[in-house]
C-alpha positions as CSV (number, residue, x, y, z in Angstrom):
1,X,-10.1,37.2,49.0
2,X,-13.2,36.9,46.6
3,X,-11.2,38.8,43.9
4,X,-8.6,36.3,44.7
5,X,-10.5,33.6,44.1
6,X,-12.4,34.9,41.3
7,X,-8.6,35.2,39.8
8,X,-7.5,31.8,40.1
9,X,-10.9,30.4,38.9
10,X,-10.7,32.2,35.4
11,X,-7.2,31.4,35.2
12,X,-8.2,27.4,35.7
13,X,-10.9,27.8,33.1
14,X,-9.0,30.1,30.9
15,X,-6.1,27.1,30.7
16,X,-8.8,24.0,30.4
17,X,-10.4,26.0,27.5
18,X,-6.8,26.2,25.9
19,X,-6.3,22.8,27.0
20,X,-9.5,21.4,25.6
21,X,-9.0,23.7,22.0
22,X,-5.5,21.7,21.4
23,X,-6.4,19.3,19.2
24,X,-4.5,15.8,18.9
25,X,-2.3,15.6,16.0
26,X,-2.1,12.8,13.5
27,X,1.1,12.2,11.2
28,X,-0.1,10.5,8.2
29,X,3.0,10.2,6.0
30,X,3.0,8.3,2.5
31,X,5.1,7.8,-0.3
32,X,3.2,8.4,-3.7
33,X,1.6,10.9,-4.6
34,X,-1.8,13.0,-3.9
35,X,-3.6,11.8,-6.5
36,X,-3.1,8.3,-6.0
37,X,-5.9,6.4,-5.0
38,X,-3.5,6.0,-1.6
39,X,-3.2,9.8,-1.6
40,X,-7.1,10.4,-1.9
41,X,-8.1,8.0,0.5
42,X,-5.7,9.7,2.9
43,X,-6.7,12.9,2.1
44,X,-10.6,11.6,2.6
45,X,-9.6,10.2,5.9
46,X,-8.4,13.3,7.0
47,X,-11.4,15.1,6.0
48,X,-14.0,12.6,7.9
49,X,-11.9,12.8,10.9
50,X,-11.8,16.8,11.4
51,X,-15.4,16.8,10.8
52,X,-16.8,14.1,12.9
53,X,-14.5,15.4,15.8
54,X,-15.7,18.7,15.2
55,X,-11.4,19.6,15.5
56,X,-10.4,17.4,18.2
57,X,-8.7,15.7,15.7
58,X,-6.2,17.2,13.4
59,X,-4.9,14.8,10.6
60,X,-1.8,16.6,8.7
61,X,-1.1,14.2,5.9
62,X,2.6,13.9,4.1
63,X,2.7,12.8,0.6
64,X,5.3,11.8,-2.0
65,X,7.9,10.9,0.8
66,X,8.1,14.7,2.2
67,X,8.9,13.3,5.5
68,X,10.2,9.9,5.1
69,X,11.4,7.5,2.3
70,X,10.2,3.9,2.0
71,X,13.0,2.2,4.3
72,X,12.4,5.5,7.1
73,X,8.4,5.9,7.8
74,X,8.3,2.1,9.3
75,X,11.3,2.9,12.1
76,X,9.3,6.7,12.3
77,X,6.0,4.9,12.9
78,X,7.3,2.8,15.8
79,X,9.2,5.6,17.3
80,X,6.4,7.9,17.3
81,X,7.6,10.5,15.1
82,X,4.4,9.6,13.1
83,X,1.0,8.2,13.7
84,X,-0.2,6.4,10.7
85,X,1.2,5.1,7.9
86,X,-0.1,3.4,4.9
87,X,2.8,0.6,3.6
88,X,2.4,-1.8,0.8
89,X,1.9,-5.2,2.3
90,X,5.4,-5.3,0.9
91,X,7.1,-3.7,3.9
92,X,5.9,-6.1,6.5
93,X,8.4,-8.9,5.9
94,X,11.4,-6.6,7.4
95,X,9.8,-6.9,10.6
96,X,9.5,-10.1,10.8
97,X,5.8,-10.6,9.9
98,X,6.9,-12.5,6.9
99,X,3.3,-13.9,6.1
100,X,2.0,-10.7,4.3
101,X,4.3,-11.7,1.9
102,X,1.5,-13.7,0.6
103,X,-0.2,-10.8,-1.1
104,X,3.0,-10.9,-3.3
105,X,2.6,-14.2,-4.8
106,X,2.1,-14.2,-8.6
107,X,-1.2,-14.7,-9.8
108,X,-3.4,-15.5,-6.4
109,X,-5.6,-13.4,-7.0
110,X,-8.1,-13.2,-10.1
111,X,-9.4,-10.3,-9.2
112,X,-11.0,-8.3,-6.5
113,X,-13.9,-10.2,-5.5
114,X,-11.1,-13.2,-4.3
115,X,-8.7,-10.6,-2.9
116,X,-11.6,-8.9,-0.5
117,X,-12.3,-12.4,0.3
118,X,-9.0,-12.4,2.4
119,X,-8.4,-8.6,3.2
120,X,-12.1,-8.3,4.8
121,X,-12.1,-11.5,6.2
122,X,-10.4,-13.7,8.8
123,X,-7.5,-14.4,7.1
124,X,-6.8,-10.2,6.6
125,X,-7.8,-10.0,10.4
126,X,-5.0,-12.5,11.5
127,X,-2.7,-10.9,9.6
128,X,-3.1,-7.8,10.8
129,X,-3.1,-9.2,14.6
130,X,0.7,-10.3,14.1
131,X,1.4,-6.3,13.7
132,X,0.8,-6.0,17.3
133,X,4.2,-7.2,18.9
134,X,5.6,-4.7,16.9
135,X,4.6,-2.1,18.4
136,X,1.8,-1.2,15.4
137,X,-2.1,-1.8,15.1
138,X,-3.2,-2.5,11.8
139,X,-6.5,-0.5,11.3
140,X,-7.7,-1.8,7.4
141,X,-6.4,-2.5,3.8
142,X,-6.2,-0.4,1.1
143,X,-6.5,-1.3,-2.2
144,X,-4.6,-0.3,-4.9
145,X,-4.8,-2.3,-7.6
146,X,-3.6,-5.4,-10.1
147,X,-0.1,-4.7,-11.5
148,X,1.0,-4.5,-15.0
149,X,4.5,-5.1,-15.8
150,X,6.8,-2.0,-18.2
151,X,9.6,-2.4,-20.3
152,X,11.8,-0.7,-23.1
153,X,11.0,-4.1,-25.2
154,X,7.7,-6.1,-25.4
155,X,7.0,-8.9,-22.4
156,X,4.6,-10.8,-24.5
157,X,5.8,-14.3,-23.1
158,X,7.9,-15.3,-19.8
159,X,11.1,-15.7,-22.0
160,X,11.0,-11.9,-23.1
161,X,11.7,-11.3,-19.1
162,X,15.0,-13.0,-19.5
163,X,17.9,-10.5,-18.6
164,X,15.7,-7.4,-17.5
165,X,16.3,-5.8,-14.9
166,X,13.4,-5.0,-12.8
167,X,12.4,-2.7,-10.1
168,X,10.7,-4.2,-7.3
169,X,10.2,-3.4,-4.0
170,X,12.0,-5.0,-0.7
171,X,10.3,-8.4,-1.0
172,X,12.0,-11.9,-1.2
173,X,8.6,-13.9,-3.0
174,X,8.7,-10.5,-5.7
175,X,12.2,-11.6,-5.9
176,X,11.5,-15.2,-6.5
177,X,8.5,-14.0,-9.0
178,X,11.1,-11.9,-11.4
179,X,13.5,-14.5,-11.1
180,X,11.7,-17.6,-12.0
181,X,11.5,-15.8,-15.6
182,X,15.1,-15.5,-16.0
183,X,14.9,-11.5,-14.8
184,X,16.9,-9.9,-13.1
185,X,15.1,-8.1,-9.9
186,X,16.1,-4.5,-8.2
187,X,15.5,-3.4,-5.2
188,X,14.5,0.5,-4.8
189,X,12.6,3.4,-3.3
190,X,9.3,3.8,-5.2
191,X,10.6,7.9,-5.1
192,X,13.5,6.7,-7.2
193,X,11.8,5.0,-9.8
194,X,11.5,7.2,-12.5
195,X,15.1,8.5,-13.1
196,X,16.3,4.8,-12.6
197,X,14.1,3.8,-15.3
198,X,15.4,7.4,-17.7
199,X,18.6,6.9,-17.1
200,X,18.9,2.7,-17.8
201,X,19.2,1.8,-14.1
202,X,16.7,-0.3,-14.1
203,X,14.5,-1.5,-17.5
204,X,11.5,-2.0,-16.2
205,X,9.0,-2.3,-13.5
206,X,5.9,-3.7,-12.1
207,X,3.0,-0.9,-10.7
208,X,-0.8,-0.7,-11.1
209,X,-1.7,1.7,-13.8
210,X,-2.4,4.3,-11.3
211,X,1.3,4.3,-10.1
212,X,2.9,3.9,-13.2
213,X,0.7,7.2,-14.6
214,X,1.0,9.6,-12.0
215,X,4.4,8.6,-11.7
216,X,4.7,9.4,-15.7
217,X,6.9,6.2,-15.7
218,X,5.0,5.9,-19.0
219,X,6.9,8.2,-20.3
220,X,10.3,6.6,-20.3
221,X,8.7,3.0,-20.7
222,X,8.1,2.2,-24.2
223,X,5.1,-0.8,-23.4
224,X,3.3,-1.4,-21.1
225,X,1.9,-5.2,-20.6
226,X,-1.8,-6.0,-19.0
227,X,-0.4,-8.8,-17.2
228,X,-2.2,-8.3,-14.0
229,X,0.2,-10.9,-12.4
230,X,0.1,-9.3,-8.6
231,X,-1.6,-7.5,-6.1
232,X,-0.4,-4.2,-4.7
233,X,-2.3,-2.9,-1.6
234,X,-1.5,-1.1,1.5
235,X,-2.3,-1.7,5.1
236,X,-3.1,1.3,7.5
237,X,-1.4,1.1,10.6
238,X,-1.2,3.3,13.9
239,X,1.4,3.7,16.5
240,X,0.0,1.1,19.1
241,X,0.8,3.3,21.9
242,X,-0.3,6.3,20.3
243,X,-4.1,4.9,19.2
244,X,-4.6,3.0,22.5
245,X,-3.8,6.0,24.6
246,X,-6.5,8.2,22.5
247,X,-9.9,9.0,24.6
248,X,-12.0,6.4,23.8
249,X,-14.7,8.4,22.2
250,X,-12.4,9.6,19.9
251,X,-11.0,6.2,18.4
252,X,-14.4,4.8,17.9
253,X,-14.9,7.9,15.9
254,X,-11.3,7.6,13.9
255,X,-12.4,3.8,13.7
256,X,-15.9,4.6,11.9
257,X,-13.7,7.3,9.6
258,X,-11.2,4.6,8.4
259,X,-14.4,2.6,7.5
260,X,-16.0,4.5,5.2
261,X,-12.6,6.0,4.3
262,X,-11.3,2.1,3.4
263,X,-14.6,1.9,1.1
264,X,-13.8,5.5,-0.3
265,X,-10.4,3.7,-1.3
266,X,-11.3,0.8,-2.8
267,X,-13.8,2.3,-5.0
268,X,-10.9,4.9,-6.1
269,X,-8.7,2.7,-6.6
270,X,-10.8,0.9,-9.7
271,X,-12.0,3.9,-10.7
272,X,-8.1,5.7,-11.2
273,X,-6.6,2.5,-12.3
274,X,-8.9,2.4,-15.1
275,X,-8.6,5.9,-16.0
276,X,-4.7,6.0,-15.8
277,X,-4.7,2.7,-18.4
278,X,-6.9,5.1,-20.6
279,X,-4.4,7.8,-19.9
280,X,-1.3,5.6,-20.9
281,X,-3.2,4.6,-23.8
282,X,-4.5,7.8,-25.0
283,X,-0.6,9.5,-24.3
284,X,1.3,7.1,-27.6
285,X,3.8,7.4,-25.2
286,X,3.7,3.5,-24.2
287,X,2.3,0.9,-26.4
288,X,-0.5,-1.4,-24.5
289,X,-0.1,-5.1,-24.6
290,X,-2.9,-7.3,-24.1
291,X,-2.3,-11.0,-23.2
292,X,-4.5,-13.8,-24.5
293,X,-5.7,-16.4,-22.1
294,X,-3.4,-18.9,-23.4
295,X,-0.2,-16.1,-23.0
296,X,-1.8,-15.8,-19.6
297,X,-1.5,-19.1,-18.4
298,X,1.6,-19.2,-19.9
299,X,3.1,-16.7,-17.1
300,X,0.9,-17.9,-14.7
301,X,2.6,-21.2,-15.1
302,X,6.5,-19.7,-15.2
303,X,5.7,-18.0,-11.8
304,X,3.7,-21.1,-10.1
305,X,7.5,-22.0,-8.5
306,X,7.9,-18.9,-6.6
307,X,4.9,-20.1,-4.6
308,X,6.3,-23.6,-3.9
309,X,10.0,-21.8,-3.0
310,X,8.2,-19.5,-0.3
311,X,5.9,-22.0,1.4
312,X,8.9,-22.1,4.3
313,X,9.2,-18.5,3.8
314,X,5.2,-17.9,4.1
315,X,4.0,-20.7,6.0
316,X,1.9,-23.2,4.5
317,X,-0.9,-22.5,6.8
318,X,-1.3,-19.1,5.8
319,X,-1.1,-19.9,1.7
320,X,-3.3,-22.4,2.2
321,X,-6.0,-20.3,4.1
322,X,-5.7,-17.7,1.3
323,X,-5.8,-20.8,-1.4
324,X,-9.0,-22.1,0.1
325,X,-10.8,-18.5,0.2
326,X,-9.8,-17.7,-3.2
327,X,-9.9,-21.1,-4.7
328,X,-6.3,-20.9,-5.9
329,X,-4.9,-24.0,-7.7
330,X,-1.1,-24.1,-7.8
């Protein structure tokens, strides 16, 4: 009977030890690739997190779309099929949280002191609240930069736009931006890019320097223009039912890694931007166009419509929140 006893007991320990040594798996798929300030961040993320849970935690993170395209990892996320994502802002509007369309307007933002005004403050946090019904808790935002525009001709001034056709991605106000200067806008999976651009799908695009380098669009865009006309940042989302259903230990310790992880990003994020403009430069491959102030405003001015056209779209409330924290004037 001892033996018996003794038997059962090891066997009970023997499987909570197994138990207890399983550690919980974390998806973390993205589209672009590793050495992105999105890929780094991730990559940091997962590093902070195996570490602080001394292996309770195992992040495995996906890059350059090995697991799912732009249009798939949303649908994957809400199914479960993956834990976290990291989507441009962009994405949000196809599930029906239209207002982080907002990020997309032309020009809102001067430059990153404004934007963090908004994506670390209430307006980000509201925002990020709407996720919820969907299934999806939005954890922080991401930087990755102002976007310069490409071409296989010079876009000096709005008319030079007239007849391109430009990549975006799958958002009505970036389609209202590239039409309101007589271009011509393209839908298409950031993994697609590049050939569309070699072969004459597309003629141009719009992508912080970071993209458009590592993505060696460059390479089949003969200029490159320092517009900085738009914002392109990610938010970091979880499957609801996945994060809430963690031990609660464990998501205070994830939560405190993707702090330190979201500062870790933003300060790539300047950092690779400006070393990929330097890279462009440096290549021949591109030529660099600097606007003036004047040639600025001159954009800024084409591209002021695309606001008014999407208040309905947006919400007033919401462009006006993000116009009194950044001091926007339409």
């Amino acid at each position: 009977m001892k033996l018996k006893t003794l038997l059962v007991l090891a066997l009970v320990l023997a499987f909570g030890s197994t138990a207890m040594a399983t550690p919980i798996v974390i998806k973390f798929s993205h589209v672009v690739a590793q050495n992105t300030p999105k890929g780094q961040a991730a990559d940091y993320f997962k590093k902070l997190a195996e570490e602080r849970t001394k292996g309770r935690v195992k992040v495995e993170v996906y890059p350059n779309s090995q697991l799912y395209k732009d249009k798939e990892e949303m649908e994957a996320l809400q199914l479960g099929a993956v834990q976290m994502l990291a989507p441009s802002l962009a994405k949000f509007a196809p599930l029906g949280v239209k207002e982080f369309e907002v990020f997309d307007l032309p020009f809102i933002f001067d430059d990153y002191a404004e934007l963090h005004k908004v994506t670390q403050g209430p307006v980000g946090a509201k925002l990020l609240k709407k996720l919820e019904s969907k299934g999806i808790l939005g954890l922080s935002y991401w930087d990755n930069g102002f976007k310069v525009m490409s071409a296989n001709k010079p876009l000096k001034t709005p008319d030079d736009m007239k007849g391109q056709k430009m990549r975006i991605q799958s958002s009505k106000v970036l389609d209202a931006q590239m039409r309101s200067v007589g271009a011509m806008p393209q839908v298409m999976a950031f993994s697609e890019v590049y050939q569309a651009l070699q072969t004459g799908v597309v003629n141009g695009t719009e992508n912080p320097p970071s993209n458009l380098y590592t993505q060696k669009m460059h390479e089949v865009q003969k200029y490159v223009t320092l517009s900085n006309h738009g914002y392109l940042g990610y938010a970091v989302i979880v499957n609801k039912k996945f994060w809430n259903g963690l031990p609660a230990d464990i998501r205070t310790i994830l939560e405190g890694c993707m702090k330190d992880a979201t500062s870790y990003a933003n300060l790539v994020a300047k950092k690779d931007n400006d070393e990929a403009l330097a890279a462009v430069r440096k290549s021949g491959k591109s030529q660099i166009i600097t606007l003036s102030q004047q040639e600025r405003a001159a954009w800024k001015k084409a591209m002021d419509k695309s606001h008014k056209e999407n208040v309905g779209r947006i919400g007033a409330d919401i462009i006006n929140e993000v116009y009194a924290a950044t001091g926007y004037k339409p």
